[in-house]
N, C-alpha and C positions, 0 to 999 in steps of 0.2 A: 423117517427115511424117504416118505415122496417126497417133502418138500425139501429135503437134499439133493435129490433127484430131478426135481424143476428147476433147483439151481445149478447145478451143474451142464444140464441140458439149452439151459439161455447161455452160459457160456459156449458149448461148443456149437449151438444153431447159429448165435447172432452176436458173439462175440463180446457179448456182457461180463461185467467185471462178475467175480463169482464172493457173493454176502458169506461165504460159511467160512470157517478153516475148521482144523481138525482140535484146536482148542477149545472151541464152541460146546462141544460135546460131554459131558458130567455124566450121561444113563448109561446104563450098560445095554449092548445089542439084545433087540426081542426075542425073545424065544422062539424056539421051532415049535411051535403048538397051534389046535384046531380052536378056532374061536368057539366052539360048542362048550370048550372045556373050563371056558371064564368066563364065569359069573360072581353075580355080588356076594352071595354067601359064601364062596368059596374058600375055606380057611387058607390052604396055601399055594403055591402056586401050581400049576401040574410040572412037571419035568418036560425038559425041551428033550422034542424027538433028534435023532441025526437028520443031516442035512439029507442024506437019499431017502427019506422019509417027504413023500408029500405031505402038507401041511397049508391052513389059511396063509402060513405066514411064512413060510416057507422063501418068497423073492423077497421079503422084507429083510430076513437072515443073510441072506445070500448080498445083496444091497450092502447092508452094515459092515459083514466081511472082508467087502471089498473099499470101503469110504477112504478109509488111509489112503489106499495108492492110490486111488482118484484123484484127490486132493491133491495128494503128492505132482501128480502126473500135470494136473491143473498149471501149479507154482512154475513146473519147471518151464513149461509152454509159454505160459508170461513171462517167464525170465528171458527167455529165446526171443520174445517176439518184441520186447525193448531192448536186445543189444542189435535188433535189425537194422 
């Protein structure tokens, strides 16, 4: 998700073409959980807390939630800005 986020970010600082789209993507969004809680022997995974739960990962979730209309939001800006 950061490096969704650096891209995203060079397109709206400097008007960079944006490397990602929304098909790129196969994982499922990360969990709400405190990295204390994952470790290697850990059999399964812990349960992702809700979102009004602080958590390590917490703007990581929050990030993923929002990637679609980003992206969306991206398309439509370039589409606008080649029928200029």
């Amino acid at each position: 998700m950061i490096i969704v986020k650096l891209d995203l970010g060079a397109f709206l600082s400097c008007c960079m073409l944006v490397m990602l789209c929304d098909d790129d993507f196969t994982c499922n969004a990360p969990s709400n959980v405190d990295e204390v809680d994952l470790f290697d022997a850990v059999a399964n995974l812990p349960v992702s807390k809700p979102l009004e739960e602080s958590t390590d990962c917490v703007f990581q979730v929050a990030l993923a939630g929002s990637l679609t209309l980003r992206l969306q939001s991206i398309s439509a800006s370039i589409s606008r800005l080649g029928n200029i």
